[in-house]
C-alpha positions as CSV (number, residue, x, y, z in Angstrom):
1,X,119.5,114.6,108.9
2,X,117.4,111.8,107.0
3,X,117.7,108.2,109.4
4,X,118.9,105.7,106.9
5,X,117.2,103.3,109.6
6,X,114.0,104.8,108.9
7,X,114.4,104.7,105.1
8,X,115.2,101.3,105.1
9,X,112.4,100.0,107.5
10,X,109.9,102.5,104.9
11,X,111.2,100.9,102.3
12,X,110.6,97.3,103.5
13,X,107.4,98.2,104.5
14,X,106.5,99.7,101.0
15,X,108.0,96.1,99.3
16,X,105.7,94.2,101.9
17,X,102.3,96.1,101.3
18,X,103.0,96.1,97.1
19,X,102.9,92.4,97.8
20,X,100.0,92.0,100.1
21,X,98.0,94.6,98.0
22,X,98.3,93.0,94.1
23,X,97.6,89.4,96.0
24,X,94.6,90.8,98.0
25,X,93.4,92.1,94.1
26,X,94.0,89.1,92.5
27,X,92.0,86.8,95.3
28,X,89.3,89.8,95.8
29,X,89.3,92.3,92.9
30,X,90.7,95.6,92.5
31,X,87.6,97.2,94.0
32,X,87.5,95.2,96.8
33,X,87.4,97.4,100.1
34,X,90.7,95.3,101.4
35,X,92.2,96.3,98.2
36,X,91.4,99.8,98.5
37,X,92.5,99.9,101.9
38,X,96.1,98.6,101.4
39,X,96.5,100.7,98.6
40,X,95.6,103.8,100.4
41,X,97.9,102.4,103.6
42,X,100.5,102.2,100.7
43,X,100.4,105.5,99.1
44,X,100.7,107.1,103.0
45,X,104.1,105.4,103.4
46,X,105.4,106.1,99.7
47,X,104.3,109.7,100.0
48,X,106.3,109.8,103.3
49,X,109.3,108.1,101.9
50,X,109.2,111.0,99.1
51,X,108.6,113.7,102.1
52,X,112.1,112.3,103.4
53,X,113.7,112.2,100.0
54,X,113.1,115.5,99.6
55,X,113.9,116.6,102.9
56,X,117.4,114.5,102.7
57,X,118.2,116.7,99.1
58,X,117.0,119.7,100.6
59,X,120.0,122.6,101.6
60,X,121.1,122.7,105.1
């Protein structure tokens, strides 16, 4: 069974680095390598929020 807890605190965490990550472009550039690393540190928590999505609709 899928922790709402953990969802929640995934999902916050996914809110927070879209923020950092379009202000770090804006001051540095999309190609910037602080840029590239939040949005790399962002896709492993939205490709884990999916993997517990899936998991949660999954048949037990």
């Amino acid at each position: 069974m899928i922790n709402k807890d953990e969802m929640t605190k995934i999902e916050y965490k996914i809110h927070k680095l879209r923020i950092v990550m379009v202000a770090t472009a804006e001051e540095k550039g999309f190609n910037h390598s602080d840029t590239i690393k939040c949005s790399q540190e962002l896709d492993t928590f939205i490709s884990k929020y999916q993997k517990l999505k899936e998991n949660e609709k999954a048949p037990q």
